[in-house]
C-alpha positions as CSV (number, residue, x, y, z in Angstrom):
1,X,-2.2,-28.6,7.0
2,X,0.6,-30.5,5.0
3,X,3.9,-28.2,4.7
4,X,3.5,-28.7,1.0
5,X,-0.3,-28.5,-0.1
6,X,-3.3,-27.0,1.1
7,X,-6.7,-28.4,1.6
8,X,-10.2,-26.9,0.8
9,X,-10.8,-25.0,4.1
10,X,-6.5,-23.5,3.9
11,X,-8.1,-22.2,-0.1
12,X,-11.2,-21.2,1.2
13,X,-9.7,-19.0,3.9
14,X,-7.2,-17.5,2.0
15,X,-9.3,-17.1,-0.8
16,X,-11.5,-14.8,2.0
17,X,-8.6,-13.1,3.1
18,X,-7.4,-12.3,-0.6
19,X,-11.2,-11.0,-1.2
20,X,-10.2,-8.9,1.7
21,X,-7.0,-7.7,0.3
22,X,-8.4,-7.3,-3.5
23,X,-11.3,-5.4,-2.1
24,X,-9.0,-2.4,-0.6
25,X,-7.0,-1.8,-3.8
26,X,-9.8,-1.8,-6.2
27,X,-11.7,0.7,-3.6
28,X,-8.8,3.0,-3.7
29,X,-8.5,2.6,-7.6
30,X,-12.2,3.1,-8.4
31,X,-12.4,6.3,-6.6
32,X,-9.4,7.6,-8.4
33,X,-11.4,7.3,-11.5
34,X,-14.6,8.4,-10.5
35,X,-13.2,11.7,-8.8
36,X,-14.1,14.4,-12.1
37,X,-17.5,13.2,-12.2
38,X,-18.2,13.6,-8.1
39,X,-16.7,17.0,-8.7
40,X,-18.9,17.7,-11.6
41,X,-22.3,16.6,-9.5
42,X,-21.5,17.8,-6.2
43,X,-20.1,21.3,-7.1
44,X,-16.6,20.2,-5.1
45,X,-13.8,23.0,-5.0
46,X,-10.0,21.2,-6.4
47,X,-9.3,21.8,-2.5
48,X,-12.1,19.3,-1.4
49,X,-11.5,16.8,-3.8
50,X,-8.1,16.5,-3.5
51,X,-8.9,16.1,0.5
52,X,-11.3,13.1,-0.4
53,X,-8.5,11.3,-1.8
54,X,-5.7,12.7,1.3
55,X,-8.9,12.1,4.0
56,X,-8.1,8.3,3.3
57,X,-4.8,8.2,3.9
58,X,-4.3,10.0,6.6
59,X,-6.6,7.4,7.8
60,X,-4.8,4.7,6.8
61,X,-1.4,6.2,7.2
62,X,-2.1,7.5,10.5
63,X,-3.5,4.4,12.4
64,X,-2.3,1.4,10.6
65,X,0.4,0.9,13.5
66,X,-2.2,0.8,16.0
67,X,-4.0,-1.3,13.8
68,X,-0.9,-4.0,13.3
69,X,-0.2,-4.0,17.2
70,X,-4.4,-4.4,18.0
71,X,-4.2,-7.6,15.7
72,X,-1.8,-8.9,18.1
73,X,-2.7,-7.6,21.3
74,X,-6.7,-7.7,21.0
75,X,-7.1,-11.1,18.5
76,X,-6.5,-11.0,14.5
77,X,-10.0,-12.8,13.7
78,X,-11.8,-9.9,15.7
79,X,-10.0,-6.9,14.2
80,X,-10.3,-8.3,11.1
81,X,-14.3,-8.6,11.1
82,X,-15.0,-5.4,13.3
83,X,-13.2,-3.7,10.9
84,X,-14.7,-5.0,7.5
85,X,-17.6,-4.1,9.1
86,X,-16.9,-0.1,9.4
87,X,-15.4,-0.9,6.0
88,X,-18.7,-1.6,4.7
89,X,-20.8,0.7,6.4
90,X,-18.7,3.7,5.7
91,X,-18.3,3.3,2.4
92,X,-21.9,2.9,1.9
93,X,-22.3,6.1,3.3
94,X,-19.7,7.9,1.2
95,X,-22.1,6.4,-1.8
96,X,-25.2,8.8,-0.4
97,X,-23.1,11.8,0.3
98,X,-24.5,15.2,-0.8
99,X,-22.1,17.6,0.3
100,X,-18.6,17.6,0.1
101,X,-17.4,17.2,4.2
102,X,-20.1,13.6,4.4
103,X,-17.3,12.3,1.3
104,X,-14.8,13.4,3.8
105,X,-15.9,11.9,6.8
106,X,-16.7,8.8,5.0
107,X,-13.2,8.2,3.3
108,X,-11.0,9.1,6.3
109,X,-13.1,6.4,8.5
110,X,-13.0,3.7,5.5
111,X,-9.1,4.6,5.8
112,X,-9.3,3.9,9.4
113,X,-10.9,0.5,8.9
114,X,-7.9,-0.5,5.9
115,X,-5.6,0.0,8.3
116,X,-6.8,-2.1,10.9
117,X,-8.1,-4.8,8.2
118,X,-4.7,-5.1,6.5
119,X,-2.5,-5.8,8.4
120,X,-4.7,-8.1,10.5
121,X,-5.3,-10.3,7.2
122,X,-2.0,-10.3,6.7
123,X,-1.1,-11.4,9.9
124,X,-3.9,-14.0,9.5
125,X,-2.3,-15.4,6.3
126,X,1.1,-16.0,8.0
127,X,-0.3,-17.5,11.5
128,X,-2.7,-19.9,9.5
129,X,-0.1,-21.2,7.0
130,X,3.0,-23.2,8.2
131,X,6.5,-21.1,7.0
132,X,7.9,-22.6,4.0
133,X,6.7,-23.4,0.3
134,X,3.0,-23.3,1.3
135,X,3.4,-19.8,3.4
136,X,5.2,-18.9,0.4
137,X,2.8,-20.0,-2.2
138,X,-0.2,-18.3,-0.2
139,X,1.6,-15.4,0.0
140,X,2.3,-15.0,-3.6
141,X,-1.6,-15.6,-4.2
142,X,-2.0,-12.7,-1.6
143,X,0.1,-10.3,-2.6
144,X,-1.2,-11.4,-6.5
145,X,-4.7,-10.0,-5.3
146,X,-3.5,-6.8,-3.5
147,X,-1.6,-5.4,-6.3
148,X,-4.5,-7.3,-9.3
149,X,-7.0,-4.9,-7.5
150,X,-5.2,-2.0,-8.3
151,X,-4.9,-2.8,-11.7
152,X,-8.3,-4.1,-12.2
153,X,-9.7,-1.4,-10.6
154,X,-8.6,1.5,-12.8
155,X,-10.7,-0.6,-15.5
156,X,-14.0,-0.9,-12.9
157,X,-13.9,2.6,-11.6
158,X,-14.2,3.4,-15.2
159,X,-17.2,1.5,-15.6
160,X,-18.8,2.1,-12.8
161,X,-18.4,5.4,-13.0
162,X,-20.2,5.6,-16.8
163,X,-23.0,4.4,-14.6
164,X,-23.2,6.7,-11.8
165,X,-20.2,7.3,-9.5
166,X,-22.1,6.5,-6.4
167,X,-21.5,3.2,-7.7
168,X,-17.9,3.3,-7.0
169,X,-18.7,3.3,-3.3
170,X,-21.6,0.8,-3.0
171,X,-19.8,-2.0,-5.3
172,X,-17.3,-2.8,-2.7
173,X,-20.4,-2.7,0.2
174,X,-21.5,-5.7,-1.8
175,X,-17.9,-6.9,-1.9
176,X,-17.9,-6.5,1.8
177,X,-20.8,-8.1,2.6
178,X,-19.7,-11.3,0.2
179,X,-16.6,-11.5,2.2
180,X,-18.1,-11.1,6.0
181,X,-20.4,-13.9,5.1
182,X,-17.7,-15.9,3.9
183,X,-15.3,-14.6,7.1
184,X,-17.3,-15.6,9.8
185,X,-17.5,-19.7,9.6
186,X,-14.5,-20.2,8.1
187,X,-11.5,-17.6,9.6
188,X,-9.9,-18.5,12.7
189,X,-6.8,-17.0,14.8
190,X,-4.1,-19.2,14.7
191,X,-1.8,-18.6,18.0
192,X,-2.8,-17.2,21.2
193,X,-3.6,-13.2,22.1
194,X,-0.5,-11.4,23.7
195,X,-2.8,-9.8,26.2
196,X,-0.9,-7.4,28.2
197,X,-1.0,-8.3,31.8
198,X,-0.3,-4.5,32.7
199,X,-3.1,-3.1,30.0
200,X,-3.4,-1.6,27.3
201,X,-0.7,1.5,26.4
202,X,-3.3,3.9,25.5
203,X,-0.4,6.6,26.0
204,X,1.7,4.8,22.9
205,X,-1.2,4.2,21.0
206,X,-2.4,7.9,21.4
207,X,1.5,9.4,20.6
208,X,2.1,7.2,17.7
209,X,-1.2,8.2,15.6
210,X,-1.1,11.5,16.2
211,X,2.9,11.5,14.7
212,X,1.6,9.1,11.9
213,X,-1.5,11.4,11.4
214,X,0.8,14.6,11.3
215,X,3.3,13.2,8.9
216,X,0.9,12.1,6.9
217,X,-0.7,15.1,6.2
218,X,2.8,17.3,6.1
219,X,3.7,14.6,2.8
220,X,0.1,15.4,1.7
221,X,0.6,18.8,1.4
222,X,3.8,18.9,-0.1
223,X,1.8,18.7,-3.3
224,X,0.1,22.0,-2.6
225,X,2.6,24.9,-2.7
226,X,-0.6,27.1,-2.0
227,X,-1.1,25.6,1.3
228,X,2.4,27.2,2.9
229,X,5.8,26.1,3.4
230,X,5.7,27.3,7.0
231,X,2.8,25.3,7.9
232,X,3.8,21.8,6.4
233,X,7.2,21.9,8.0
234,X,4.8,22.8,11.3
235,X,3.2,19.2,10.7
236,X,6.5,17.5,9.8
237,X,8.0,19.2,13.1
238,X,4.6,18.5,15.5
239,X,4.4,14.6,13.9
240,X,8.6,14.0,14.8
241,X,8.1,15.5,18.5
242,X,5.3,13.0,19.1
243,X,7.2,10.4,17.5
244,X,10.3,11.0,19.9
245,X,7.3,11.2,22.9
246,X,6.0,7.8,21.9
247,X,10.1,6.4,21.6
248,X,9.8,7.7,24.8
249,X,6.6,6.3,26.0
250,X,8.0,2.7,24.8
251,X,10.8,2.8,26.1
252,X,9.9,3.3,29.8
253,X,6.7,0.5,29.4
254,X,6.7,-2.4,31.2
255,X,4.0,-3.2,28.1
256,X,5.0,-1.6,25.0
257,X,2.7,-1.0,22.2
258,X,5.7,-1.8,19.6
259,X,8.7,-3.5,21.0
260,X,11.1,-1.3,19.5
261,X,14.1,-3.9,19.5
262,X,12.2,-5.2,16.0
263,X,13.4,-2.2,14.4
264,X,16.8,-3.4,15.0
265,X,15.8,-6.5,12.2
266,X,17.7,-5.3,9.2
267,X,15.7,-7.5,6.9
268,X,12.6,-5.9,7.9
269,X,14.5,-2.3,7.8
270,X,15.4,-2.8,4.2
271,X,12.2,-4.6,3.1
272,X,10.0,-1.8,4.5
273,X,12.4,1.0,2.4
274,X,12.3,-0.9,-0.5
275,X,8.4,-0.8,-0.2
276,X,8.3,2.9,0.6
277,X,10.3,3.6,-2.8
278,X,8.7,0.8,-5.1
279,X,5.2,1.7,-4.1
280,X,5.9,5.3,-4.4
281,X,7.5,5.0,-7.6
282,X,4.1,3.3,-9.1
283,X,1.9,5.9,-7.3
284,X,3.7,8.9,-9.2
285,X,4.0,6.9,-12.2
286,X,0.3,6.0,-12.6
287,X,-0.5,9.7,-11.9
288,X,1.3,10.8,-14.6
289,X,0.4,8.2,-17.0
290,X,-3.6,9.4,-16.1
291,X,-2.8,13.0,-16.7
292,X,-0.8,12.5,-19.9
293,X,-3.7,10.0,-21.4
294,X,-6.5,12.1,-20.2
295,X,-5.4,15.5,-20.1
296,X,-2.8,16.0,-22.9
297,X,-4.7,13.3,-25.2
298,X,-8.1,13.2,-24.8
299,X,-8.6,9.9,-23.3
300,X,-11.9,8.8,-21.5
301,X,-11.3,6.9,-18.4
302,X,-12.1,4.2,-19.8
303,X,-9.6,4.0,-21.9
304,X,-7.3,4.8,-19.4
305,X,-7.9,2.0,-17.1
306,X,-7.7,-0.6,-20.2
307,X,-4.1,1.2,-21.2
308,X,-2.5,0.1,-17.8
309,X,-4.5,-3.1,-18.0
310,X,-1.3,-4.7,-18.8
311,X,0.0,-4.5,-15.2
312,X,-2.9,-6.2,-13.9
313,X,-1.1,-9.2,-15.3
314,X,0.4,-10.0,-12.0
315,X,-3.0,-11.0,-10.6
316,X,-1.9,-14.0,-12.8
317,X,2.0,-13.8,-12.8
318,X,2.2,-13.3,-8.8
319,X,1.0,-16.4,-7.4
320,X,2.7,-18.6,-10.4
321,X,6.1,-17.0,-10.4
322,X,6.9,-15.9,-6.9
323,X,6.9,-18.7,-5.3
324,X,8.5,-20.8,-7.0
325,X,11.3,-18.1,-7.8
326,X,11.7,-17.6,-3.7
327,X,11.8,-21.3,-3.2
328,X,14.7,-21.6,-5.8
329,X,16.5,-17.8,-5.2
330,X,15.8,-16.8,-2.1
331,X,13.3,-13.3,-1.3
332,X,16.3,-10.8,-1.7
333,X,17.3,-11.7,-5.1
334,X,13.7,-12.3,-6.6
335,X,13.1,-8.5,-5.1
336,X,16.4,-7.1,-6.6
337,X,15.1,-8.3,-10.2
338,X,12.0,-7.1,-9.8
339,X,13.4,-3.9,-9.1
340,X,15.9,-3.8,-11.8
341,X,12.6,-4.2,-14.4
342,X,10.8,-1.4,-12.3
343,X,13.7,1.0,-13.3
344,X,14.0,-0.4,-17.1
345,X,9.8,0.0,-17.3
346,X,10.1,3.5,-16.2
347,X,13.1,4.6,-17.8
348,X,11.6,3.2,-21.3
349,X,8.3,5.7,-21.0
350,X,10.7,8.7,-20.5
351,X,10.6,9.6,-24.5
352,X,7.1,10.2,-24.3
353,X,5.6,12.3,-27.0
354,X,2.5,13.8,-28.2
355,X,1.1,11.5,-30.6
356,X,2.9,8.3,-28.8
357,X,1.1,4.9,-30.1
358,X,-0.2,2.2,-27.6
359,X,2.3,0.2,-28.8
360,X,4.8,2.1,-27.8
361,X,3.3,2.3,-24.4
362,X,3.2,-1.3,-24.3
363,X,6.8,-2.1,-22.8
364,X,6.7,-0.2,-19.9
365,X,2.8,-1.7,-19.3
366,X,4.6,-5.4,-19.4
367,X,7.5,-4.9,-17.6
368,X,5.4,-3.2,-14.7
369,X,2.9,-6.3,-14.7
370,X,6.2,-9.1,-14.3
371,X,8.3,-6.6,-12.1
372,X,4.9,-6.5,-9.7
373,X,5.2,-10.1,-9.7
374,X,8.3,-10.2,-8.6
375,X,8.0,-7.5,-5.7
376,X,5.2,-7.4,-4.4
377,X,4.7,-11.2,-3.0
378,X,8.5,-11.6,-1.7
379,X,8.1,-7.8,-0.1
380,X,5.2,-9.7,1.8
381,X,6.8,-12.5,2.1
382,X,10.3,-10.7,3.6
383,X,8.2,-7.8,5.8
384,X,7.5,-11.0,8.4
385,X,10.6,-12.6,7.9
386,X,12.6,-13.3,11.2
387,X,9.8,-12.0,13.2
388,X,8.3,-13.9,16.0
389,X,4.4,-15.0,14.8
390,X,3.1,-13.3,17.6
391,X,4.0,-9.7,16.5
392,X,3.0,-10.5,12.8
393,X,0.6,-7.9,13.1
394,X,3.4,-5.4,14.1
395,X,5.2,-6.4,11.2
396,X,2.3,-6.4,9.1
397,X,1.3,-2.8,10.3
398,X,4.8,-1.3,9.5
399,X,4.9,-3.0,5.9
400,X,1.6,-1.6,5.4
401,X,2.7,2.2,6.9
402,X,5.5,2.2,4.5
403,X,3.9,1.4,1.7
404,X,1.0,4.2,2.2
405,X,3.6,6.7,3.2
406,X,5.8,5.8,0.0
407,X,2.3,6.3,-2.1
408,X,1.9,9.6,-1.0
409,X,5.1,10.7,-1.3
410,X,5.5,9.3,-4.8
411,X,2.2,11.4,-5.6
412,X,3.9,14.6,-3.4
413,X,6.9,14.7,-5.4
414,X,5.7,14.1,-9.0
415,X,3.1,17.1,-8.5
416,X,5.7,19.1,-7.0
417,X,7.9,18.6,-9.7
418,X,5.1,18.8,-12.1
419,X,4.6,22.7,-10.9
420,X,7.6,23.5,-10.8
421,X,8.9,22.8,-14.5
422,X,5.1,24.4,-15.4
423,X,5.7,27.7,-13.7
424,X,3.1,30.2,-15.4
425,X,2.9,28.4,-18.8
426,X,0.0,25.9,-19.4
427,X,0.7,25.1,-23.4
428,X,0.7,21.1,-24.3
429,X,4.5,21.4,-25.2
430,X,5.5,22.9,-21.8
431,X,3.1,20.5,-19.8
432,X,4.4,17.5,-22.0
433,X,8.0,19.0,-20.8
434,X,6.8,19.2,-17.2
435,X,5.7,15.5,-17.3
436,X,9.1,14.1,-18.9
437,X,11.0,16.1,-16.1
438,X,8.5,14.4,-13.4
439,X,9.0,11.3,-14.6
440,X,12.9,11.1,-13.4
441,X,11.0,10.7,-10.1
442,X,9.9,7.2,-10.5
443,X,12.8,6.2,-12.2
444,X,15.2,7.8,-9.2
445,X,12.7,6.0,-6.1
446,X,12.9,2.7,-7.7
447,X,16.8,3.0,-8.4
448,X,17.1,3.8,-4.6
449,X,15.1,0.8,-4.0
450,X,17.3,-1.4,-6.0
451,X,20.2,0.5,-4.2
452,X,18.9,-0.8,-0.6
453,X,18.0,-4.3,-1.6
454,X,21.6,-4.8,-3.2
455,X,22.8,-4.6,0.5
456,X,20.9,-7.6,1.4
457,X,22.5,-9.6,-1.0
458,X,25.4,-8.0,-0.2
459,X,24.6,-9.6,3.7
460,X,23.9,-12.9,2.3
461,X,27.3,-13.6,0.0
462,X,29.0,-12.3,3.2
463,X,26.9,-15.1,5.5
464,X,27.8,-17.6,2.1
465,X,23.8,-17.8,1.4
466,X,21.8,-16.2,-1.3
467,X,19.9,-14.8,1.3
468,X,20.9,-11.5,4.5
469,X,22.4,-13.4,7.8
470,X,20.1,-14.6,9.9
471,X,18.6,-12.3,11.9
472,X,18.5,-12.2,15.7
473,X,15.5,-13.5,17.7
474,X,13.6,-10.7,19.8
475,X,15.0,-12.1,23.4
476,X,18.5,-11.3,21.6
477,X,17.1,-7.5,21.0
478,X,14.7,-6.5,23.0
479,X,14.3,-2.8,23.5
């Protein structure tokens, strides 16, 4: 492939792995919408549904590690298909659930699959495209798609959901399906497998998704105050003793699941906080956005999805913009500004009131869609930046683990703040109060973000480039 342009296999293959990519988001979206009307039919107590929703990601938050490291270690092309295919079968059978624990059991597996489908597409992108303006460019396409199905996916759930809701989970089986056919002939594995001539470490794999399974589920229920303080610093506690086991475990292996000297990257280190905070900030944003348009005015959901239609603009924005901006700036600087817009987008919606027009919305619904350009493709592009190709995967798994962690923590701490301002009063002026005080959170994750990229540009003035010193290779730091 020419460093500059692709050729019609390089845009068919990353047009599959962006179907990929697109497919995950609009999954998670969708079933955001459709959740009131699976209540409604299947009779689910609040406790159940909001465990359909926390089943996925502790899924997806709890294995996507593993799943980064298995890309490497076991061959990108295979986890990527074996996994789209429990994607698929999975969420078909969430579609023909009847009781509430088969919607459980469905969405914790389909989280599962995400998080070893991720970041082995991911991985895929960077191997099969040489570094440089046409990584870049296919990146920015990528990353376009991942955050456009999001968006776009409010606007289907929506839809689907006036249909029947089942529909929200047998859509993306057809999706899937489309996208296998498409896999098979055309995705290879660029590089070769980093078999490990000692074996697998089944003893780090085991220790590092049980701490990502336990943390995952302590920042889940930090949004349910009901649940018991004692018990979610119990999971918090459990999750950081098996995570200093499986530091532990690594360290001692001859054949280490995650070579722990790529922590030492600060590139990485700061992309992956930035990612925690900006993808956090949205999650508890978007929340708040759906409870003020549906609860306090009425709204169908519907009309929800078609509000933050606006921020699906960087489907369109991502792949044009980025690149080019990276090529010229530098992935530090295009980040910081995209930042910077996140907290002006959020601070703007703070004055929300009762009777607020659309138009008044509308600011905040822009500046989201260009700051997502801005982010989201040069946070993909900077998560494998200095890393060796063949622990993409790696890199791809803790990009990917930072960003669903920063999700539910974004969600966590706007509900928590949420019941707290409410206390016993339920009247539209307190809960419009409530929602005003729980939107500081966005603003104040996003800031922090900003806060930790500034460093990197800090690091690259001090190296006299636009971008952080160059970072050392993995012989230099191996742990």
């Amino acid at each position: 492939m020419s460093n500059q342009r692709m050729d019609g296999r390089a845009r068919a293959v990353l047009f599959v792995l962006c179907g990929a990519i697109f497919l995950e988001g609009i999954d998670v979206a969708m079933l955001n919408v459709a959740l009131p009307a699976i209540r409604a039919d299947l009779g689910l107590s609040t406790g159940t549904l909001s465990g359909v929703v926390s089943a996925y990601v502790l899924g997806y938050g709890g294995f996507m590690l593993l799943g980064g490291r298995a890309a490497d270690l076991l061959g990108r092309r295979r986890m990527f298909l074996t996994w789209l295919v429990v994607f698929l079968v999975f969420s078909g059978l969430g579609g023909f659930a009847t009781e509430g624990w088969m919607l459980l059991v469905a969405r914790f597996v389909t989280g599962v699959a995400a998080a070893f489908l991720a970041p082995a597409g991911l991985s895929l992108v960077t191997t099969n495209f040489p570094e440089g303006p046409q990584r870049n460019r296919a990146l920015g396409i990528y990353a376009g798609m991942a955050a456009g199905g999001f968006s776009l996916g409010l606007v289907a759930g929506g839809l689907l959901t006036s249909i029947g809701w089942r529909w929200v989970f047998f859509a993306p089986v057809i999706m899937s399906a489309l996208i296998l056919a498409a896999a098979i002939p055309l995705v290879r594995d660029s590089g070769a497998r980093q078999r490990p001539a000692g074996g697998f470490d089944l003893a780090g794999a085991v220790s590092v998704a049980g701490a990502m399974l336990l943390l995952a589920y302590g920042v889940v229920r930090l949004e349910r105050p009901a649940d018991g303080r004692a018990g979610t610093a119990a999971m918090f506690l459990g999750g950081l003793l098996l995570l200093a086991v499986f530091v532990s475990i690594e360290r001692r292996s001859a054949n280490p699941l995650v070579r722990l000297g790529i922590l030492r990257n600060p590139t990485l280190v700061r992309t992956n906080v930035a990612a925690l905070l900006f993808l956090g900030a949205f999650a508890g944003f978007q929340f708040l956005v759906t409870l003020y348009l549906q609860e306090l005015r009425g709204w169908s959901a519907l009309q929800t999805g078609l509000a933050m239609l606006l921020i699906g603009l960087d489907l369109i924005l991502s792949p044009l913009l980025a690149p080019r901006l990276v090529d010229r700036f530098g992935n530090v600087r295009v980040l910081f500004g995209g930042l910077l817009l996140a907290v002006l987008a959020y601070a703007l919606f703070l004055p929300v009131g009762p009777d607020w027009t659309y138009a008044a919305m509308v600011p905040t619904m822009l500046l989201l869609g260009l700051s997502f350009s801005l982010v989201y493709g040069p946070l993909t592009m900077a998560g494998t930046d200095g890393v060796e190709e063949s622990e993409h995967g790696l890199a791809g798994g803790l990009l990917y683990t930072a960003m669903q962690f920063g999700t539910a923590l974004g969600l966590s701490a706007v509900t928590a703040v949420t019941v707290a301002a409410l206390g016993e009063h339920d009247s539209p002026g307190v809960a419009l109060d409530a929602l005003r005080s729980a939107l500081l959170v966005p603003v104040a994750l996003v800031l922090v973000g900003a806060i930790v990229t500034a460093f990197g540009l800090r690091a690259g003035r001090a190296a006299g480039t636009g971008e952080p010193a160059p970072v050392p290779t993995p012989a230099e730091v191996a742990g």
